[in-house]
C-alpha positions in Angstrom: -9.8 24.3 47.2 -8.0 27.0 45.3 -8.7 27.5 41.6 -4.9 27.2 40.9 -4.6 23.7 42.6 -7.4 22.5 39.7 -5.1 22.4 37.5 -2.6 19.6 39.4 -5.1 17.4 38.2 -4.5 18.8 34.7 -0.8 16.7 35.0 -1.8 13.1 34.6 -3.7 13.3 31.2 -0.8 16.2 30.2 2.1 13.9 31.5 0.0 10.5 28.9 -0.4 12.9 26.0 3.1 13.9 25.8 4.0 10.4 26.5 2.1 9.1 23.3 2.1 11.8 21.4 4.4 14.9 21.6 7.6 12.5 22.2 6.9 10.2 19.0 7.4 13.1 17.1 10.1 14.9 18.9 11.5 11.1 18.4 10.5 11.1 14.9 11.9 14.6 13.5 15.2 13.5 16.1 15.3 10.6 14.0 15.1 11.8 10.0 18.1 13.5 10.6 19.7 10.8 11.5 21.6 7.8 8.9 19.9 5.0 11.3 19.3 1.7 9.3 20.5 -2.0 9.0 24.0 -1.1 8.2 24.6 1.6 10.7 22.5 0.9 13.8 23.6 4.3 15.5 21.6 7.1 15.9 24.5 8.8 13.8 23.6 13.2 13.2 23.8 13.5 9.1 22.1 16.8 8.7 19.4 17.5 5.7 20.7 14.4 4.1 17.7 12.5 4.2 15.3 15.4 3.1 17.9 16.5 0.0 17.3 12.8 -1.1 13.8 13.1 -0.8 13.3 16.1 -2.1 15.7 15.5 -5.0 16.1 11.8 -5.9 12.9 10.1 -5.0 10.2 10.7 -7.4 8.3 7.1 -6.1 7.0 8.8 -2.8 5.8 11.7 -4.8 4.0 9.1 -7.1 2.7 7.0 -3.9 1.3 10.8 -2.3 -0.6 11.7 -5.4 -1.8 7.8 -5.9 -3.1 8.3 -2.7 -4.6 11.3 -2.5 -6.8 10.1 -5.9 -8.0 7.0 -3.8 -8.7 8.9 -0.1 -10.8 11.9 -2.1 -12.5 9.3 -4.5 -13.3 6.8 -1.9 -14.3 10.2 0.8 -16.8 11.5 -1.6 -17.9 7.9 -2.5 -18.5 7.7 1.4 -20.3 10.8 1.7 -22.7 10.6 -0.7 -23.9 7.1 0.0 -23.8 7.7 3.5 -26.1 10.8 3.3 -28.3 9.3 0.8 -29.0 5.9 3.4 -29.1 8.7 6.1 -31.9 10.2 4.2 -33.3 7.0 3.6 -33.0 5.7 7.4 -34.0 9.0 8.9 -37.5 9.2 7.5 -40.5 7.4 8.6 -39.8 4.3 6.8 -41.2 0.6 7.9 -37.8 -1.9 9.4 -35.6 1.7 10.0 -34.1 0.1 13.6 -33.1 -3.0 11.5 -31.5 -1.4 8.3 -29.7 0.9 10.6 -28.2 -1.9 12.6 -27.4 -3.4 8.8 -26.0 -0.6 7.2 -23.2 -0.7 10.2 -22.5 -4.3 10.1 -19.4 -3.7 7.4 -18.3 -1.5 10.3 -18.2 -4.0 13.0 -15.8 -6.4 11.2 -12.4 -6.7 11.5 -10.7 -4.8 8.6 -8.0 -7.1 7.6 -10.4 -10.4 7.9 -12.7 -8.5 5.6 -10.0 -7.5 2.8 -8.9 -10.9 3.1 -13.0 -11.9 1.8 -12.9 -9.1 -0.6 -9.6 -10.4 -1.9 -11.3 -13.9 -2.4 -14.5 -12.7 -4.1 -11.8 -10.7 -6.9 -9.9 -13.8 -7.1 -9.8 -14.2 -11.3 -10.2 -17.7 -11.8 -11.7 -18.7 -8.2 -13.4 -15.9 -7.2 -17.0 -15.2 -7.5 -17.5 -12.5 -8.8 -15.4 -13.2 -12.1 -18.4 -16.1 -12.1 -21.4 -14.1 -11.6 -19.7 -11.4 -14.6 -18.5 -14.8 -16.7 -21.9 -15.1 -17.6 -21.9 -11.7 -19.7 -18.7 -12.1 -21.0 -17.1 -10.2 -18.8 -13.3 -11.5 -16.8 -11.7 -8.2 -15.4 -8.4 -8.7 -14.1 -9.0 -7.4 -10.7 -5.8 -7.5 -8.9 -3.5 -7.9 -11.7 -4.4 -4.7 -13.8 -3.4 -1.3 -13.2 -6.6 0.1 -13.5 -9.2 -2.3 -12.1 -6.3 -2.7 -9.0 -7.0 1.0 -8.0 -10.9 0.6 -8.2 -10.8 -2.7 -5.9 -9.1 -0.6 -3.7 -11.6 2.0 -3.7 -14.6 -0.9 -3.6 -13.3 -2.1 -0.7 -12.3 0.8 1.1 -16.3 2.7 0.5 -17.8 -0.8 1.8 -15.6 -0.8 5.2 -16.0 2.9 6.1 -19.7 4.4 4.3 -21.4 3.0 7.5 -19.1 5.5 9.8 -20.1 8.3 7.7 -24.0 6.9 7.5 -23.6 6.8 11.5 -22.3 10.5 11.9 -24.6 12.1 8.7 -27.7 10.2 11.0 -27.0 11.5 13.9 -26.4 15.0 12.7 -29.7 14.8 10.5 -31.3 13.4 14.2 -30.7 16.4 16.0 -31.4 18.8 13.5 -34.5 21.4 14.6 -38.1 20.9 13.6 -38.8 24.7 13.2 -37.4 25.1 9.0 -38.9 22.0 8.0 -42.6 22.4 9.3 -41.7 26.7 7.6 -40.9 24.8 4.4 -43.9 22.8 4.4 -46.4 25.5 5.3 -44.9 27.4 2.1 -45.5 24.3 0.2 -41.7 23.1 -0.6 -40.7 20.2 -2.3 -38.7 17.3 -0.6 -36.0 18.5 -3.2 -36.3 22.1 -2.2 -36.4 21.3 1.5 -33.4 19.3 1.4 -31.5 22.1 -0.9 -32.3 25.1 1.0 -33.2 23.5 4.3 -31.5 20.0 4.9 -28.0 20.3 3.2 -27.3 24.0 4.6 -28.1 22.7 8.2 -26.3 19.7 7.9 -22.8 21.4 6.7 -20.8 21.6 9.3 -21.7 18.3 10.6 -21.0 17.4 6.9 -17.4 19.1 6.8 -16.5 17.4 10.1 -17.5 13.8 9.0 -15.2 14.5 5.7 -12.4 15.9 7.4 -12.6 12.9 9.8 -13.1 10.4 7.1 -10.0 12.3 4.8 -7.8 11.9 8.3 -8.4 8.1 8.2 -8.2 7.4 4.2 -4.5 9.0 3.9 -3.3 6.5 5.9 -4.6 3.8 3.9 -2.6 0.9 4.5 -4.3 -2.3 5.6 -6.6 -3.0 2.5 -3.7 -2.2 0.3 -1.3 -4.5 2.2 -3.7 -7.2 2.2 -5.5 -7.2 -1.1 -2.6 -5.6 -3.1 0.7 -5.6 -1.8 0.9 -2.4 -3.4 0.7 -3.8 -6.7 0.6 -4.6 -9.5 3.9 -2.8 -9.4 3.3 0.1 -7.7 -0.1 1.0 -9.2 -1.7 0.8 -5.3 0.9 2.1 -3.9 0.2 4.6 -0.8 2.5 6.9 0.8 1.7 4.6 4.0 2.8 1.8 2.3 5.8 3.0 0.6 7.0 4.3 4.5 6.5 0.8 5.8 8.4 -0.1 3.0 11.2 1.9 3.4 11.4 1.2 7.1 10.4 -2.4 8.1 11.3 -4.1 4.9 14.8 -2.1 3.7 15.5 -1.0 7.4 16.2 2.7 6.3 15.0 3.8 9.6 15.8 7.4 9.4 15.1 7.6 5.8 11.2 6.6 6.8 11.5 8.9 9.5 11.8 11.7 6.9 9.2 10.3 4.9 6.9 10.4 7.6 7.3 13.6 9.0 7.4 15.3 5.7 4.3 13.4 4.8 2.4 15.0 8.6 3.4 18.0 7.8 1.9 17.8 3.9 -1.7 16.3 5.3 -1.6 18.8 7.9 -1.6 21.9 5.7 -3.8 20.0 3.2 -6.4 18.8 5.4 -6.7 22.8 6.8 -6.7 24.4 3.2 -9.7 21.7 2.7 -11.6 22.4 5.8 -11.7 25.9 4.6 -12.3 25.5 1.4 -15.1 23.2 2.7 -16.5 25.8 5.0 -16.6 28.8 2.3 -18.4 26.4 0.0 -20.8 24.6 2.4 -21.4 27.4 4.8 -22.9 30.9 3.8 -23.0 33.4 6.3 
């Protein structure tokens, strides 16, 4: 067979990924440019007008981005450190590993919605258990219903769905790191602290970058847990940019308006998440 004809086989995976993802967007950016809602269910051409309004007379999205931008990095770091620490933990000779490892991914396995819905229950105020267990020292917080405590449900819930993802890629990168620097940093008489400074963390980097950069994809489009536990409240104190889109689109039928909210939004996480990943690199990664 020629070389050239290879690539025929190239078309049906090229001819799917444009189908579900380069056409959406085309569809998308065609749409924010357009007055499409409830009112005027045309596709009808209005120019800029949508990203003037944004850019000029909507301070809320602005708030919902930098909300969530405090609650994916919190919740990211959250994830990564007690994910490395129980892939420590889980990696070393250590009696029941096979069993904690199967436990620490059981938040994982659930259904994410079901599982808000639970978490929602147990920071129920006056029914909820965990208002009982505190009760007994005094303590009531409003969970759901305060600003403040609102935000770190939010992050509770969100570090006890998704740590076991980043326990599950941490393990496997500590897994198949090489023997060779940690039996050199035992004949020279190391520390565990030393070995995993100079040894384990700089060979784990860029498996560390990726898992952040992976988790940092998935937490800016938080959306679920806030639905469910929050509704965005109270107010608009949980607010995400996901949220505020869905908003805008399904419940006030400003179809084109959400289209430029989420475009604009792709193209902000897009140059974000890049300056981060080398950011990441420089810090993580000596040469």
């Amino acid at each position: 067979m020629n070389f050239k004809h290879k690539f025929v086989f190239l078309f049906p995976g090229l001819f799917v990924l444009i189908g579900i993802l380069i056409f959406p967007i085309i569809f998308t950016i065609r749409l924010s440019f357009s007055g499409w809602n409830s009112y005027t269910p045309e596709m009808n051409f209005i120019g800029i007008t949508n990203y003037i309004r944004l850019f000029t007379d909507d301070p809320r999205f602005w708030e919902s981005f930098f909300r969530l931008s405090f609650l994916s990095v919190t919740t990211v770091v959250l994830q990564y450190i007690i994910g490395f620490s129980l892939a420590l933990m889980v990696w070393r000779d250590i009696k029941f590993k096979r069993f904690f490892r199967v436990m620490f991914l059981i938040p994982m396995m659930t259904t994410p919605v079901i599982m808000t819905v639970i978490w929602r229950t147990f920071f129920h105020e006056s029914l909820g258990p965990v208002n009982d267990l505190l009760g007994t020292f005094g303590i009531g917080p409003k969970w759901l219903s305060d600003p403040a405590t609102a935000k770190i449900t939010v992050i509770i819930v969100e570090v006890w769905q998704w740590t076991p993802f980043m326990f599950l890629l941490l393990l496997a990168g500590l897994l198949s790191l090489p023997k060779e620097p940690f039996l050199a940093a035992a004949i020279d008489g190391a520390s565990a602290f030393r070995k995993f400074v100079f040894v384990t963390f700089p060979l784990m980097a860029p498996i560390s970058i990726g898992a952040i950069i992976i988790r940092l994809i998935e937490a800016s489009k938080i959306m679920d847990t806030v639905f469910v536990l929050t509704s965005g409240g109270p107010g608009t104190a949980t607010e995400t940019s996901s949220f505020y889109i869905y908003i805008k689109g399904l419940r006030e039928f400003q179809m084109g308006y959400a289209a430029t909210l989420s475009f604009t939004y792709l193209v902000i996480m897009i140059i974000s998440l890049t300056i981060i990943a080398k950011v990441l690199t420089k810090l993580m990664i000596k040469e």
